[in-house]
N, C-alpha and C positions, 0 to 999 in steps of 0.2 A: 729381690730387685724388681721382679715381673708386676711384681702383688704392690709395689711403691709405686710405678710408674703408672700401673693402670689406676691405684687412687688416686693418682697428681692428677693425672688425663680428664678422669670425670670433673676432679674439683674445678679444674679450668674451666671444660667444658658448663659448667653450673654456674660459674660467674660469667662468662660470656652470654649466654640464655637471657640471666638477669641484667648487666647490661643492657642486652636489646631492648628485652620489653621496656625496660625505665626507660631507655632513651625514645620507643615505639607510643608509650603510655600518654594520653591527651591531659595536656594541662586542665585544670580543673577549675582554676581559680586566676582571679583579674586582679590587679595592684592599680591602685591611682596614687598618687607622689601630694596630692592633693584633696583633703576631703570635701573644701569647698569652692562649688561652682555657681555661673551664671548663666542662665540660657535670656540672649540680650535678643530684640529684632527690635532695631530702632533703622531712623532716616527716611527719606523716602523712597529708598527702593528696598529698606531692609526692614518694614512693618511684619507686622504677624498679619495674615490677609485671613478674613472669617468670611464666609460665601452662604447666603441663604434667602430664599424667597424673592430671589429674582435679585438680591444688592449685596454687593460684595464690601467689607469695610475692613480698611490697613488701619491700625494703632501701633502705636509704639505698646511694646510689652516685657519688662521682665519679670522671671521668674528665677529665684535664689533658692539652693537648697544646700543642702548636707548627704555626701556618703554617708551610710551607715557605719562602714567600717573604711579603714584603710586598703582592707581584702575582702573578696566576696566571690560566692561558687557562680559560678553558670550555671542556674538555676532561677526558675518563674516567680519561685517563694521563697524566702518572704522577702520586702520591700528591699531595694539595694542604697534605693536613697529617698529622701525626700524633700521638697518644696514647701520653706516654711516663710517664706516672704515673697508676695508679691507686689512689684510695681508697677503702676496703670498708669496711663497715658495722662500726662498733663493737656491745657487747653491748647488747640489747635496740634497736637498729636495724634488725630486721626486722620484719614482722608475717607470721605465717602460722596456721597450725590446728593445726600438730605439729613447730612451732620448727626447720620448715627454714629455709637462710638459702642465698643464693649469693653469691660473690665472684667476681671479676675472676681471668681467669686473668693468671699470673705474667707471662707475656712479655710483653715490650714491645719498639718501640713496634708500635701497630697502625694500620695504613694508613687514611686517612682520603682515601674517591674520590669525586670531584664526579660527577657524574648530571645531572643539570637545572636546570632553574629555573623556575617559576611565576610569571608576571605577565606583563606588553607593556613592552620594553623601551622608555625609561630604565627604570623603575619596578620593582623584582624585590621580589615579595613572598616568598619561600621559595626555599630552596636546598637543593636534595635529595643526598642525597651518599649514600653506601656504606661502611663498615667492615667489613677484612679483617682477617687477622693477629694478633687477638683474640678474645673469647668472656669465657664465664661457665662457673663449677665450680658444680654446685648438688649440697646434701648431703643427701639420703631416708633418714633413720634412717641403714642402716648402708651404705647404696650412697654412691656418690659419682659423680656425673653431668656430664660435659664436656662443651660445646657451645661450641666454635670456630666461628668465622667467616672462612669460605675462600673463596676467588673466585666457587665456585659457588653458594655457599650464604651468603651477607654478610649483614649486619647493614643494614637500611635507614633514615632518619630524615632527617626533615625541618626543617631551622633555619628558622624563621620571621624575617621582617625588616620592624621595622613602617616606618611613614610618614617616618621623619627618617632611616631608610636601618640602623638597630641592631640586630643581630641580637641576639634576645629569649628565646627559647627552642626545644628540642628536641625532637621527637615521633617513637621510633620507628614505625615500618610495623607493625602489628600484625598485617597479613597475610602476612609472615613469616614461615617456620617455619624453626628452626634445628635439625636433628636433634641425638642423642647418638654422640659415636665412641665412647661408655664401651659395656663389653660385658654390663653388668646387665641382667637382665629390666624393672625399673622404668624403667631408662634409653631401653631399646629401646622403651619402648611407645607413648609419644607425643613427637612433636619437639617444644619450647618455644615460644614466642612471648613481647613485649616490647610495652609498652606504659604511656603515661602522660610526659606532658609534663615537662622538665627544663629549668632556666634554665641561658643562657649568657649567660658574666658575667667580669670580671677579679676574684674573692673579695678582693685584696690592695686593690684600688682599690676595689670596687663600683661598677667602670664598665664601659659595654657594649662592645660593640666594632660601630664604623661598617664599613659595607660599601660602598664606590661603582663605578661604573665608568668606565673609562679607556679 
């Protein structure tokens, strides 16, 4: 009976253990209820603002992409989503001081790399990620200015996610700077920078997209 009750004892003992840890163990992996999104800055206080060489210019801007998957690790590598459609500013959709405007450059799609996360897990209040593979063409009178977004030099932003777990809207890093590969004087003299908050949203539905984890 000694020799039964001290094997029940450990066995317990051994499920409790595991227990813990499973219940201790960090989730690993993020669920979206949706694979596609839109990262919108339109109106005029809700433009994408580009800052560079002394002129700062707001355009309306979206940018459409695709999860990869429905799941995906917290993890840098590889892509979790990507941007395979953008749309630029129609006429009078920018604001500036000497009717510059910039668009999306042509290629697609552009990588879209998870970074971090902000908050004390369950709970993730922001989701920081990185854009490659992509950029902006901005046009200075008669220059014409490119600032791609390359491994080393990415585009930064932060998806926020409020209380019900819905990702809300996007904020690039405006301590960022994204230099020009154009070969103009104007181009060369100061790198860009990006800022001003942008909803993310389903435009077809007008629904958010849930984030949980798994």
């Amino acid at each position: 009976m000694r020799r039964i009750s001290w094997a029940a004892s450990v066995a317990a003992l051994a499920v409790l253990a595991l227990t813990a840890f499973a219940g201790s163990a960090p989730a690993r992996r993020l669920r979206v209820n949706d694979q596609n999104y839109e990262w919108i800055w339109e109106g005029a206080a809700g433009r994408l603002r580009m800052s560079t060489a002394g002129r700062t210019i707001a355009c309306n801007i979206t940018l459409k992409g695709q999860f990869e998957a429905a799941s995906f690790e917290k993890v840098t590598t590889p892509a979790l989503a990507r941007i395979t459609e953008t749309v630029n500013p129609g006429a009078g959709e920018c604001q500036s001081m000497m009717e510059e405007r910039f668009v999306a450059l042509a290629s697609t799609p552009w990588e879209v790399r998870y970074e971090s996360f902000t908050g004390t897990l369950p709970n993730i209040s922001s989701i920081i990620v990185r854009v490659i593979r992509g950029g902006f063409r901005l046009t200075l009178g008669t220059e014409v200015c490119d600032y791609p977004f390359e491994t080393n030099r990415y585009f930064r932003a932060t998806i926020a996610v409020d209380g019900a777990g819905r990702l809300t809207s996007i904020t690039p890093d405006v301590a960022r700077r994204i230099p020009s590969t154009s070969a103009g004087l104007v181009c060369r003299l100061e790198e860009a920078t990006f800022e001003n908050a942008g909803v993310v949203l389903r435009r077809e539905t007008m629904s958010r997209i849930a984030l949980s984890l798994i």
